[in-house]
mmCIF file as gemmi writes it, N, C-alpha and C atoms, coordinates in Angstrom:
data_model
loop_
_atom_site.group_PDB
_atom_site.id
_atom_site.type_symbol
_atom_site.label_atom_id
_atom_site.label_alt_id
_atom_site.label_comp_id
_atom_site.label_asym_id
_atom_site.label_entity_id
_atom_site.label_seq_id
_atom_site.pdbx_PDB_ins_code
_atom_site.Cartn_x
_atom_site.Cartn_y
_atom_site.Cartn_z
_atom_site.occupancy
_atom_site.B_iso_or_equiv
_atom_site.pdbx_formal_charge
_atom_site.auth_seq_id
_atom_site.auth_asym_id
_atom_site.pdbx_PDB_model_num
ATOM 1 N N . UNK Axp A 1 ? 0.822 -1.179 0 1 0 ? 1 A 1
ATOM 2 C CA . UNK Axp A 1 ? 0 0 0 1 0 ? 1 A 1
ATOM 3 C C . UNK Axp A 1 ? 0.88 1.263 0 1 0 ? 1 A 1
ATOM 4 N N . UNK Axp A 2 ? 2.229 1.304 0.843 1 0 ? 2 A 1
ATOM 5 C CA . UNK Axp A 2 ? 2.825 2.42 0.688 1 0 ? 2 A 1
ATOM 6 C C . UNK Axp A 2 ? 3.75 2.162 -0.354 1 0 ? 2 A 1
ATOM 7 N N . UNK Axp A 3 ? 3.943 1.551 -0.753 1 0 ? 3 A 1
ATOM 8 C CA . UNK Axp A 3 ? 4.463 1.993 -2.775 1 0 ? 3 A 1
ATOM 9 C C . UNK Axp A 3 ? 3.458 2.161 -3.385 1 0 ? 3 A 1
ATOM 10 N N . UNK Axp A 4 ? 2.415 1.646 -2.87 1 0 ? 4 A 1
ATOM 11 C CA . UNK Axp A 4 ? 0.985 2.602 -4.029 1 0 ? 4 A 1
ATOM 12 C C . UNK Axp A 4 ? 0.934 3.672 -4.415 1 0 ? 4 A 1
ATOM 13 N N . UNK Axp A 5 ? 1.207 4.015 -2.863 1 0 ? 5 A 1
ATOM 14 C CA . UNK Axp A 5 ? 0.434 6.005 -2.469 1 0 ? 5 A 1
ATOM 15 C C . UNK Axp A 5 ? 2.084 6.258 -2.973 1 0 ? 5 A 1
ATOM 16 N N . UNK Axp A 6 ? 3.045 5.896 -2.254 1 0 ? 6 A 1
ATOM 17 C CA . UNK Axp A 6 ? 4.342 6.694 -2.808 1 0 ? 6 A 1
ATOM 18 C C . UNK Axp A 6 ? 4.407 6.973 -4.562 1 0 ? 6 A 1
ATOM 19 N N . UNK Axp A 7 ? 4.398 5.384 -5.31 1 0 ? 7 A 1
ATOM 20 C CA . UNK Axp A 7 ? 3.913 6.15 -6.769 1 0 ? 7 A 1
ATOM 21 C C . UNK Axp A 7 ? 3.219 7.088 -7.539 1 0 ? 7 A 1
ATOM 22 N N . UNK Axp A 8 ? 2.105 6.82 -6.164 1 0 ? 8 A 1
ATOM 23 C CA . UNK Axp A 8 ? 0.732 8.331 -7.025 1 0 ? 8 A 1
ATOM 24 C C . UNK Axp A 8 ? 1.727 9.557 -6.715 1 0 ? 8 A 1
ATOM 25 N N . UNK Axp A 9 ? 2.345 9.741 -5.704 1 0 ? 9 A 1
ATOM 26 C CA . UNK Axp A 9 ? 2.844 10.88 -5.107 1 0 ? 9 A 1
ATOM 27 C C . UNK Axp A 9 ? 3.693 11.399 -6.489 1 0 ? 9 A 1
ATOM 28 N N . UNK Axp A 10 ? 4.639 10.341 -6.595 1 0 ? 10 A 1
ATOM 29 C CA . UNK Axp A 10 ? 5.772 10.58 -7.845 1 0 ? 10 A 1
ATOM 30 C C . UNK Axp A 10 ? 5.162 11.159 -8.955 1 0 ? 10 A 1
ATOM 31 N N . UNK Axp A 11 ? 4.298 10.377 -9.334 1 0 ? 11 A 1
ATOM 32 C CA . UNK Axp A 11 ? 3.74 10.498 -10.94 1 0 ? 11 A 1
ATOM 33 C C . UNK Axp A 11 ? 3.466 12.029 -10.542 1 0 ? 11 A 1
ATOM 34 N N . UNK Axp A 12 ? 2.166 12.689 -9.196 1 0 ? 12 A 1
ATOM 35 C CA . UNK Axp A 12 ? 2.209 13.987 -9.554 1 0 ? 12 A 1
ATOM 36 C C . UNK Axp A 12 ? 2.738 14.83 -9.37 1 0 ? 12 A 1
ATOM 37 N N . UNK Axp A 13 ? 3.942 14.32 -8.965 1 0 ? 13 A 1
ATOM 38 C CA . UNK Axp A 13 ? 4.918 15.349 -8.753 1 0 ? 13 A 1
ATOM 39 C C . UNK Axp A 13 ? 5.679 15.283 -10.394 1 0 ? 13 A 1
ATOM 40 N N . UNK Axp A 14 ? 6.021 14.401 -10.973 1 0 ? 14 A 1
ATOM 41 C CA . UNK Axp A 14 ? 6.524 14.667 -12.302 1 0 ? 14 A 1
ATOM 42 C C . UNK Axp A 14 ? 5.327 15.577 -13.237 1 0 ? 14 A 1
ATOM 43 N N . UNK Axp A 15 ? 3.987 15.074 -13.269 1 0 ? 15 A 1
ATOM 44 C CA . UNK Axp A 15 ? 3.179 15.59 -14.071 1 0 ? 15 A 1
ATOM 45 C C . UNK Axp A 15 ? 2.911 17.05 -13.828 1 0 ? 15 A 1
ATOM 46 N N . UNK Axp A 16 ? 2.978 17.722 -12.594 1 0 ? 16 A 1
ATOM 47 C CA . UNK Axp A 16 ? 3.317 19.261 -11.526 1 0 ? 16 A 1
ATOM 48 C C . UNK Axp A 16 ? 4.539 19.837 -11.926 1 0 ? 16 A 1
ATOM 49 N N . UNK Axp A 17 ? 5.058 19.541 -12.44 1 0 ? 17 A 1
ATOM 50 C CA . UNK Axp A 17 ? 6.572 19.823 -12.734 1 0 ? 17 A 1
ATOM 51 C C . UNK Axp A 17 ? 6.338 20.077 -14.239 1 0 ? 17 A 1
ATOM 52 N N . UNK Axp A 18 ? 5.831 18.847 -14.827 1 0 ? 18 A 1
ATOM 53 C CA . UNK Axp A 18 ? 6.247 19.143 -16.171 1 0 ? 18 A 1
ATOM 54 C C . UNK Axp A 18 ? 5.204 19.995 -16.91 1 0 ? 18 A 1
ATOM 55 N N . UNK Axp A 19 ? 3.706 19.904 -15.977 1 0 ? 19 A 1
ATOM 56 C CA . UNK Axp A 19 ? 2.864 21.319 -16.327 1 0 ? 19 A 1
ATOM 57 C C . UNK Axp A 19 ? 3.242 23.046 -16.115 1 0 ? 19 A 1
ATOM 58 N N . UNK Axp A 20 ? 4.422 22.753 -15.08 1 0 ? 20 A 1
ATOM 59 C CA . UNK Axp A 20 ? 5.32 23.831 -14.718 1 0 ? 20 A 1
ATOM 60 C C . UNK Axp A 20 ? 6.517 23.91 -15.56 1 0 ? 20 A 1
ATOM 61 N N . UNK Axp A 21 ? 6.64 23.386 -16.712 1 0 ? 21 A 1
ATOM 62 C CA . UNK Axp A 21 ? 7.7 23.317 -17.359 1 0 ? 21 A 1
ATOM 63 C C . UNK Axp A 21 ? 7.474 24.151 -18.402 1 0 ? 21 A 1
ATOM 64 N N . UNK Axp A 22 ? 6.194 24.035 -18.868 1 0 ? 22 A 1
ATOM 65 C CA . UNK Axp A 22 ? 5.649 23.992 -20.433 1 0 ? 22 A 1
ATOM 66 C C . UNK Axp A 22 ? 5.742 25.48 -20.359 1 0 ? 22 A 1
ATOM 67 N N . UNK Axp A 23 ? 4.536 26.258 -19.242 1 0 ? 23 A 1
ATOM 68 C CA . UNK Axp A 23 ? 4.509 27.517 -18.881 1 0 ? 23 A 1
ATOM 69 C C . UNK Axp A 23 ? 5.715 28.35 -18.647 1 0 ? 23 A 1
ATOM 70 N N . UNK Axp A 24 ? 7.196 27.89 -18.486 1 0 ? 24 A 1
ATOM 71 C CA . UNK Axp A 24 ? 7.976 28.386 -18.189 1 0 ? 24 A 1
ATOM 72 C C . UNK Axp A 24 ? 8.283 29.033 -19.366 1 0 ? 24 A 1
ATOM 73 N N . UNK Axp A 25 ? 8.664 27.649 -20.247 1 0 ? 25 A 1
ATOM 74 C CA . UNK Axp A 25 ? 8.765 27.719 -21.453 1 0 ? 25 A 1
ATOM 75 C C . UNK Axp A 25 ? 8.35 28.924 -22.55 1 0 ? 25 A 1
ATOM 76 N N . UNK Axp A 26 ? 6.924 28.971 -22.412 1 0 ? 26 A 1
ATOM 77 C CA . UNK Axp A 26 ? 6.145 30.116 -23.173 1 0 ? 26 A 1
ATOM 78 C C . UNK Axp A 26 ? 6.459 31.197 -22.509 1 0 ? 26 A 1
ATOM 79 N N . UNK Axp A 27 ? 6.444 31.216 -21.443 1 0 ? 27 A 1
ATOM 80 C CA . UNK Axp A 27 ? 6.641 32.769 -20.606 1 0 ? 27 A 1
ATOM 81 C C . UNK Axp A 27 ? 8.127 32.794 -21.144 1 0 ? 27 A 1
ATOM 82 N N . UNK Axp A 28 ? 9.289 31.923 -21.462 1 0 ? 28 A 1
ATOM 83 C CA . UNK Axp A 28 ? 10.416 32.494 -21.206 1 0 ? 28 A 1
ATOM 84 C C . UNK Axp A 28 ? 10.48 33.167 -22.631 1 0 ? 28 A 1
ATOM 85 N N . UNK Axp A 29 ? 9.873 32.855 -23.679 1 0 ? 29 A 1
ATOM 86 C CA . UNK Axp A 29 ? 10.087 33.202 -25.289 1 0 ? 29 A 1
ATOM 87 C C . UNK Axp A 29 ? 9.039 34.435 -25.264 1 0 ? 29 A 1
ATOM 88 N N . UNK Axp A 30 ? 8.229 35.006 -24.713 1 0 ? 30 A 1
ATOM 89 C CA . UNK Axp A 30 ? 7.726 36.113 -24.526 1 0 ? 30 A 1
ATOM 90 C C . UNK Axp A 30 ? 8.928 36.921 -23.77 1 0 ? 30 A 1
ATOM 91 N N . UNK Axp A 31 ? 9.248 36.822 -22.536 1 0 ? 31 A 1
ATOM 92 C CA . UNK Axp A 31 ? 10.879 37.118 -22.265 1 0 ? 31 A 1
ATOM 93 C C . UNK Axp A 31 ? 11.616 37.773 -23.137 1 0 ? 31 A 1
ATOM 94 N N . UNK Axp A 32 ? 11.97 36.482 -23.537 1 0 ? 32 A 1
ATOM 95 C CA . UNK Axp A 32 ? 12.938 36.88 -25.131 1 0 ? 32 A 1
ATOM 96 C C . UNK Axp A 32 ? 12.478 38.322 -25.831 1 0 ? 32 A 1
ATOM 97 N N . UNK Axp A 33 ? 11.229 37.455 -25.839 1 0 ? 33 A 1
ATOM 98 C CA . UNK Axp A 33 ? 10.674 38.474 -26.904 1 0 ? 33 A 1
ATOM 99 C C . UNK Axp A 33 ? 11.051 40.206 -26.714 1 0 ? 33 A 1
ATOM 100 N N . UNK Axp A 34 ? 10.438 40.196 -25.542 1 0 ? 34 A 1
ATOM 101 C CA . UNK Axp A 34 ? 10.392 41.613 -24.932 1 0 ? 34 A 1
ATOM 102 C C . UNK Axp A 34 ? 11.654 42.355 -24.737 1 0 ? 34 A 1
ATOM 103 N N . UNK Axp A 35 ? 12.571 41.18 -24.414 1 0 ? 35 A 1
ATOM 104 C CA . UNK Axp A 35 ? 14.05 41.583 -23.968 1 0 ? 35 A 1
ATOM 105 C C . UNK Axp A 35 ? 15.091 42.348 -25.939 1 0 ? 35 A 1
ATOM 106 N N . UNK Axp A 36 ? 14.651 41.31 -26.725 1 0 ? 36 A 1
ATOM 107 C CA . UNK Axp A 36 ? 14.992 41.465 -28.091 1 0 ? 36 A 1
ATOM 108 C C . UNK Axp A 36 ? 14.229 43.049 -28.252 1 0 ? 36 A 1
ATOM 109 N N . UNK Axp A 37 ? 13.002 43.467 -28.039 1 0 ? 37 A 1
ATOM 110 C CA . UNK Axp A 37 ? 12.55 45.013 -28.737 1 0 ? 37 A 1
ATOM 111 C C . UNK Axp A 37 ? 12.767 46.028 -27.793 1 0 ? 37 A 1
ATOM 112 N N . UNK Axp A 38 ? 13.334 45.748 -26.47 1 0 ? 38 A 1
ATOM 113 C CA . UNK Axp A 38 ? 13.877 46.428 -25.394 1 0 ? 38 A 1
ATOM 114 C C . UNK Axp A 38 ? 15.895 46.747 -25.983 1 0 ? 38 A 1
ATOM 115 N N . UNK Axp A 39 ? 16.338 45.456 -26.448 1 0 ? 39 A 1
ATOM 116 C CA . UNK Axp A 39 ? 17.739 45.94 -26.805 1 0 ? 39 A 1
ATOM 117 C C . UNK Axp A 39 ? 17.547 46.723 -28.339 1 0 ? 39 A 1
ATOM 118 N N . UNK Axp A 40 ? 16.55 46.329 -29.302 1 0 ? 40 A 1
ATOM 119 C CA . UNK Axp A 40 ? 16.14 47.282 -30.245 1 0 ? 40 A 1
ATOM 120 C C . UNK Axp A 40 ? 15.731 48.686 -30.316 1 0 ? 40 A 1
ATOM 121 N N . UNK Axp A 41 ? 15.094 48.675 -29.178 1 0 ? 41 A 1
ATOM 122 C CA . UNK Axp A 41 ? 14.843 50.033 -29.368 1 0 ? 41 A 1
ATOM 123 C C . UNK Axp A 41 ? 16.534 51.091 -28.752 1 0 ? 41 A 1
ATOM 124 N N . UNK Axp A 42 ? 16.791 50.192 -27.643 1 0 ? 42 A 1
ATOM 125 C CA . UNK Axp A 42 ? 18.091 51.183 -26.579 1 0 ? 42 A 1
ATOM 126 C C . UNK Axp A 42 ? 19.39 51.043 -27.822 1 0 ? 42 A 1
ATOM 127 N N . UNK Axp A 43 ? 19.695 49.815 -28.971 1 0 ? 43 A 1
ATOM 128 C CA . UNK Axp A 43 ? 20.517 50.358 -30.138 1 0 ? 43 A 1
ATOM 129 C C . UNK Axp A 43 ? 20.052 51.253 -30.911 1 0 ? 43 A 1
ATOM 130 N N . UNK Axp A 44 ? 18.504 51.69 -31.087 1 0 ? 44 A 1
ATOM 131 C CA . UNK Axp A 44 ? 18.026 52.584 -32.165 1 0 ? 44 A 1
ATOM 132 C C . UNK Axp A 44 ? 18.682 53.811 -31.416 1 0 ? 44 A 1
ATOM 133 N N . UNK Axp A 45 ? 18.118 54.062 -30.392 1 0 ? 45 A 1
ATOM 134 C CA . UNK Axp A 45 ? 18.357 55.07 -29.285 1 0 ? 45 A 1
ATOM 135 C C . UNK Axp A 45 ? 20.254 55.721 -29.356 1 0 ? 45 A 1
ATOM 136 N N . UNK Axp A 46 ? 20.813 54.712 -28.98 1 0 ? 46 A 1
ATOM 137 C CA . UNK Axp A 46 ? 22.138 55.014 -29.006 1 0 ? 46 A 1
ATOM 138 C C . UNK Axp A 46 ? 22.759 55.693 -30.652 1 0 ? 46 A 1
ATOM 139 N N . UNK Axp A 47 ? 22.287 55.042 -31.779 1 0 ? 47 A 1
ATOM 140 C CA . UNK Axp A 47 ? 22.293 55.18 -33.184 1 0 ? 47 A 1
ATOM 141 C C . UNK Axp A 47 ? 22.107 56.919 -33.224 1 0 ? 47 A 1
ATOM 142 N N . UNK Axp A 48 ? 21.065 56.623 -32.797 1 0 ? 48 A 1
ATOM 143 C CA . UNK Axp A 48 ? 20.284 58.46 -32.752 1 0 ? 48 A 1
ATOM 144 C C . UNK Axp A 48 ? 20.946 59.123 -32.387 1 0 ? 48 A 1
ATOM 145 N N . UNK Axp A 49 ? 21.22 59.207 -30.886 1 0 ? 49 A 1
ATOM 146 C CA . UNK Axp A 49 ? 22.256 59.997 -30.244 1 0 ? 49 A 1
ATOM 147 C C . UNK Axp A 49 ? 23.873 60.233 -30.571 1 0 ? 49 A 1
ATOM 148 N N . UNK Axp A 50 ? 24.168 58.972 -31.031 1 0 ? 50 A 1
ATOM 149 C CA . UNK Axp A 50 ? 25.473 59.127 -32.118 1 0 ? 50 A 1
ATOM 150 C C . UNK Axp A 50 ? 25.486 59.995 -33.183 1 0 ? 50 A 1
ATOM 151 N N . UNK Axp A 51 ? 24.752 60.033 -33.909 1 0 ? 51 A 1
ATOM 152 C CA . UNK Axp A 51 ? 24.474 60.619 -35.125 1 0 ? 51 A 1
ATOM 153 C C . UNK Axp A 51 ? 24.431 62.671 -34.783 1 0 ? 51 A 1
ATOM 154 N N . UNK Axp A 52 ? 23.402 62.659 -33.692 1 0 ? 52 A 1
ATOM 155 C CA . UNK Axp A 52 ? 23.275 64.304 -33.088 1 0 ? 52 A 1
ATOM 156 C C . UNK Axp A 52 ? 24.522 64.522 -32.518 1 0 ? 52 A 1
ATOM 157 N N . UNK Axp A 53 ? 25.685 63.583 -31.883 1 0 ? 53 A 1
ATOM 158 C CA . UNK Axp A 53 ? 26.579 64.198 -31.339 1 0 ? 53 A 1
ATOM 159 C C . UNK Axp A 53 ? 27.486 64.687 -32.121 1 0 ? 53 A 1
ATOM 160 N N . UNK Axp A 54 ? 27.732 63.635 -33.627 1 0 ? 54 A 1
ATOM 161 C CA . UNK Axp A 54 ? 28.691 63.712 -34.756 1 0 ? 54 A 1
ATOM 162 C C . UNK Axp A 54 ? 27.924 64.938 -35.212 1 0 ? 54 A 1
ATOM 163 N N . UNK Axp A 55 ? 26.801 65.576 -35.444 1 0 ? 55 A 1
ATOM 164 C CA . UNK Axp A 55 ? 26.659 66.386 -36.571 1 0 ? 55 A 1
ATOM 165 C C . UNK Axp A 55 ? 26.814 67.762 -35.56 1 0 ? 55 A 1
ATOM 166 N N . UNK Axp A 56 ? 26.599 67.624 -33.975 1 0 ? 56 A 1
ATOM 167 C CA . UNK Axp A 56 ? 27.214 68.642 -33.333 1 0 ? 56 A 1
ATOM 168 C C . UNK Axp A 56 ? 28.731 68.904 -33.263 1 0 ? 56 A 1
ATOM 169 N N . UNK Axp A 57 ? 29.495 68.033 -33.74 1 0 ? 57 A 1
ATOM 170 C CA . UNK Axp A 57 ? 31.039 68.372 -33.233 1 0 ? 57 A 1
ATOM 171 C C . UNK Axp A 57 ? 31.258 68.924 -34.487 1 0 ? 57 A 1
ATOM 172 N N . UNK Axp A 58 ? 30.378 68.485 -35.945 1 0 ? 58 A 1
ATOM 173 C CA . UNK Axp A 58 ? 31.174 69.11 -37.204 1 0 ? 58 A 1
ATOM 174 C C . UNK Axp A 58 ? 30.355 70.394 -37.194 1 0 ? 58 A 1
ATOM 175 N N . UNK Axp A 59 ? 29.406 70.78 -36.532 1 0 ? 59 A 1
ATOM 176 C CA . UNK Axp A 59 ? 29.147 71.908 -36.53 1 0 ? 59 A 1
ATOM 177 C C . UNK Axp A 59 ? 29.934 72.774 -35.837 1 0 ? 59 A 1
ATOM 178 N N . UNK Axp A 60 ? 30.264 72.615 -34.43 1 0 ? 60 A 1
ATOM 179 C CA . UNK Axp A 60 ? 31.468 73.292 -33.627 1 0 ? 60 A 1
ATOM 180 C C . UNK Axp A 60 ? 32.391 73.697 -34.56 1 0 ? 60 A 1
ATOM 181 N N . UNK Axp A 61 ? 33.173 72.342 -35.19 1 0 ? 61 A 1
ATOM 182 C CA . UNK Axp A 61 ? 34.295 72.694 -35.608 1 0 ? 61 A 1
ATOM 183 C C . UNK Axp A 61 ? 34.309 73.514 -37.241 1 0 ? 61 A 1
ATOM 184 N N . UNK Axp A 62 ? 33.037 73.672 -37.753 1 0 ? 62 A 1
ATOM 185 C CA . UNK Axp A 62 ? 32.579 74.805 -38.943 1 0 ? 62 A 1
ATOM 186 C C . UNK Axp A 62 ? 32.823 76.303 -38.365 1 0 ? 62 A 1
ATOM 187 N N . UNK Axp A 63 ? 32.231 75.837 -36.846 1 0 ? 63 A 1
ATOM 188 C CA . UNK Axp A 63 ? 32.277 77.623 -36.661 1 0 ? 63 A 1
ATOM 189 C C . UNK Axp A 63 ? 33.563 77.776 -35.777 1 0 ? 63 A 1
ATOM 190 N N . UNK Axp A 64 ? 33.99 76.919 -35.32 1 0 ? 64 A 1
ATOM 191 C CA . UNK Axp A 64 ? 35.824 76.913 -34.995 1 0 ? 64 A 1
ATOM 192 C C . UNK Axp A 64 ? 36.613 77.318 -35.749 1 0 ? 64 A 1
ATOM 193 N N . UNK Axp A 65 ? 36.444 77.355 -37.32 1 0 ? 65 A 1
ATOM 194 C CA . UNK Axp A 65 ? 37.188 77.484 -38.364 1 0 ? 65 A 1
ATOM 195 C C . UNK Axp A 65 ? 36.533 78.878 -39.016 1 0 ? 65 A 1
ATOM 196 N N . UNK Axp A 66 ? 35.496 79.423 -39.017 1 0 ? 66 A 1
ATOM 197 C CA . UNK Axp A 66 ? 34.691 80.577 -39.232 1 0 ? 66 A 1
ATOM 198 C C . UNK Axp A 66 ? 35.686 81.617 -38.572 1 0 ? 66 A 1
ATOM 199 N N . UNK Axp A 67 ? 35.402 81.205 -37.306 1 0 ? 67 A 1
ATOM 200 C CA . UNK Axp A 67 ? 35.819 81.969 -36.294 1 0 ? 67 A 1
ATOM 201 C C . UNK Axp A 67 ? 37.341 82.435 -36.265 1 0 ? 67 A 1
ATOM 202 N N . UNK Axp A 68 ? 38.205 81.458 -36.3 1 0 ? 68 A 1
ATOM 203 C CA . UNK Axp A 68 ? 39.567 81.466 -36.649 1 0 ? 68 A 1
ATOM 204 C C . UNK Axp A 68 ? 39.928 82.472 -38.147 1 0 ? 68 A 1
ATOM 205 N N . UNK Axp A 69 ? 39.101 82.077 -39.475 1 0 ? 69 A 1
ATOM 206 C CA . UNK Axp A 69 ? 39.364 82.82 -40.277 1 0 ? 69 A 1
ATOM 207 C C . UNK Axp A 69 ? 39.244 84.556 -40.215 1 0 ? 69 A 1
ATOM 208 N N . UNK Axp A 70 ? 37.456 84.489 -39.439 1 0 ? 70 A 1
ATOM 209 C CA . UNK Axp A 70 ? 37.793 86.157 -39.363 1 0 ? 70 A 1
ATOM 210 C C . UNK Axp A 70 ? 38.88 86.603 -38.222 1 0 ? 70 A 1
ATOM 211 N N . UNK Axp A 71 ? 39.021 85.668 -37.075 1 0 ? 71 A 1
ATOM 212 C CA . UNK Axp A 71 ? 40.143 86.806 -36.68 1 0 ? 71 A 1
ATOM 213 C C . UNK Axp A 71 ? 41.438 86.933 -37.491 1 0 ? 71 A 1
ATOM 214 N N . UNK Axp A 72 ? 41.357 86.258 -38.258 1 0 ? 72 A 1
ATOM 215 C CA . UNK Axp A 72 ? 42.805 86.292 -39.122 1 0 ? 72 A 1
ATOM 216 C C . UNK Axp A 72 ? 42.687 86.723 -40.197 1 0 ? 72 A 1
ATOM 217 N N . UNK Axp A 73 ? 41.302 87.825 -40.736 1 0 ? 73 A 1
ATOM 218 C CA . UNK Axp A 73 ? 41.457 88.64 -41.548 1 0 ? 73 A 1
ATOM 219 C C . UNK Axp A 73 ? 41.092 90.15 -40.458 1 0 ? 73 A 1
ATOM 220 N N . UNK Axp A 74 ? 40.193 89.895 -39.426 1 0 ? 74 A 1
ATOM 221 C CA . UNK Axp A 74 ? 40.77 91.4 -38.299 1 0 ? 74 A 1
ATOM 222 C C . UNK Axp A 74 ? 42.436 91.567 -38.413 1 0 ? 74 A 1
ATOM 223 N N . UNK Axp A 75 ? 43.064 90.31 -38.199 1 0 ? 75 A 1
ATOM 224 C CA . UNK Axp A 75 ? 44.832 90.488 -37.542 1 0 ? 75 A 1
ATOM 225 C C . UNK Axp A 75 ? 45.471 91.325 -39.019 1 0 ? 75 A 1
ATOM 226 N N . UNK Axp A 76 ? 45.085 90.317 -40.203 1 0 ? 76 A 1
ATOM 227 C CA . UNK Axp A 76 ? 46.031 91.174 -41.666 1 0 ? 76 A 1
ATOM 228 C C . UNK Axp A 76 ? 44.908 92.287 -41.735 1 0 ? 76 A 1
ATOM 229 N N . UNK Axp A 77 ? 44.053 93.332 -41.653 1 0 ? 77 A 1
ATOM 230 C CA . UNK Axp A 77 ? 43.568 94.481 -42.228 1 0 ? 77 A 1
ATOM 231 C C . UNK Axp A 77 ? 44.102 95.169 -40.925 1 0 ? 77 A 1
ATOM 232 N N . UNK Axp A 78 ? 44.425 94.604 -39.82 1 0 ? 78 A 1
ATOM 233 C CA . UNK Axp A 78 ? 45.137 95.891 -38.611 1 0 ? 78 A 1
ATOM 234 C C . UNK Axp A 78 ? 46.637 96.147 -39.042 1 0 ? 78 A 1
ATOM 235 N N . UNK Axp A 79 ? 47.26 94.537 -39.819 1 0 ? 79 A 1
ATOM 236 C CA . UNK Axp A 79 ? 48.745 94.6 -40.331 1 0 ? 79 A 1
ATOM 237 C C . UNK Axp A 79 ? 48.714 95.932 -41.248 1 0 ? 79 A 1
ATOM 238 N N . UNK Axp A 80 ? 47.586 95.981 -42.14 1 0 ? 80 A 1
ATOM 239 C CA . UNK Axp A 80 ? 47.924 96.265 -43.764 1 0 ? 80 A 1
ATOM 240 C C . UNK Axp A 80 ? 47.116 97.69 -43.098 1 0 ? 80 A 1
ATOM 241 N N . UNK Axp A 81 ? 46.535 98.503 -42.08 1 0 ? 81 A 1
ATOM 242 C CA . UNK Axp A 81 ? 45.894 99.87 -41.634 1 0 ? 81 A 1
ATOM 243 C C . UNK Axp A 81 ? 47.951 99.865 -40.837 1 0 ? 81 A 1
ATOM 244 N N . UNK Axp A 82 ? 48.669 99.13 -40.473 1 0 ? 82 A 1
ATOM 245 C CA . UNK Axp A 82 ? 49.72 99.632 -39.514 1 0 ? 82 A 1
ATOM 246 C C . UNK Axp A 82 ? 50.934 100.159 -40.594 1 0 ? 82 A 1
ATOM 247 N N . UNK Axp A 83 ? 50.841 99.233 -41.538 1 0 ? 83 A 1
ATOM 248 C CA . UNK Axp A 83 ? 51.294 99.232 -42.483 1 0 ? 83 A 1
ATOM 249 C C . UNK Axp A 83 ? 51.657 100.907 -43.067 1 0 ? 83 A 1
ATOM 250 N N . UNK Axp A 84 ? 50.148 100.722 -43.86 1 0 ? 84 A 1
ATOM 251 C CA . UNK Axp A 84 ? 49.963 102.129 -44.401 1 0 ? 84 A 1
ATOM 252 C C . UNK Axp A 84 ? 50.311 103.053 -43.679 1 0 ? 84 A 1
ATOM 253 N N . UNK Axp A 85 ? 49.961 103.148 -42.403 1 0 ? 85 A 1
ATOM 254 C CA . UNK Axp A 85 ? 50.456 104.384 -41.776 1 0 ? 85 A 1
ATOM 255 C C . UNK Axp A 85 ? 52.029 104.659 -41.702 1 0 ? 85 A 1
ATOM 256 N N . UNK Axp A 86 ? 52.284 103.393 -41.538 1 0 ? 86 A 1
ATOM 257 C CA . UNK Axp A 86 ? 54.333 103.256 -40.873 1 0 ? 86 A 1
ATOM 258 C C . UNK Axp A 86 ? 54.958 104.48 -43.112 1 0 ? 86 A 1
């Protein structure tokens, strides 16, 4: 009698388990799922922000070079006003 009841015990403990298996299963590929359009979107994200930082530094360095040229036509028209006078 007690290997009877001990077998029933087993069987539902395997059949408890493996109904707990299946569900894991599906929940874990929804997981996935979510985890895959969560790293999709945070590479889109990073992409983006790459892109605004590059088109900010070549903008800086447009008006870095703007900037540099006119003072270096202020510096030669103060040469070429010192000039004339000397």
């Amino acid at each position: 009698m007690k290997k009877i009841i001990a077998l029933a015990m087993v069987a539902t403990m395997v059949f408890a388990i493996a109904a707990c298996g299946d569900a894991a299963a599906e929940t874990s590929a929804v997981e996935t799922s979510a985890v895959e359009t969560v790293v999709e979107t945070v590479v889109e994200t990073v992409a983006e922000t790459e892109a605004v930082v590059e088109t900010e530094a070549v903008a800086e360095t447009e008006a870095a070079a703007e900037t540099e040229a006119a003072e270096s036509e202020v510096a030669e028209s103060e040469v070429a006003e010192t000039e004339a006078e000397a």
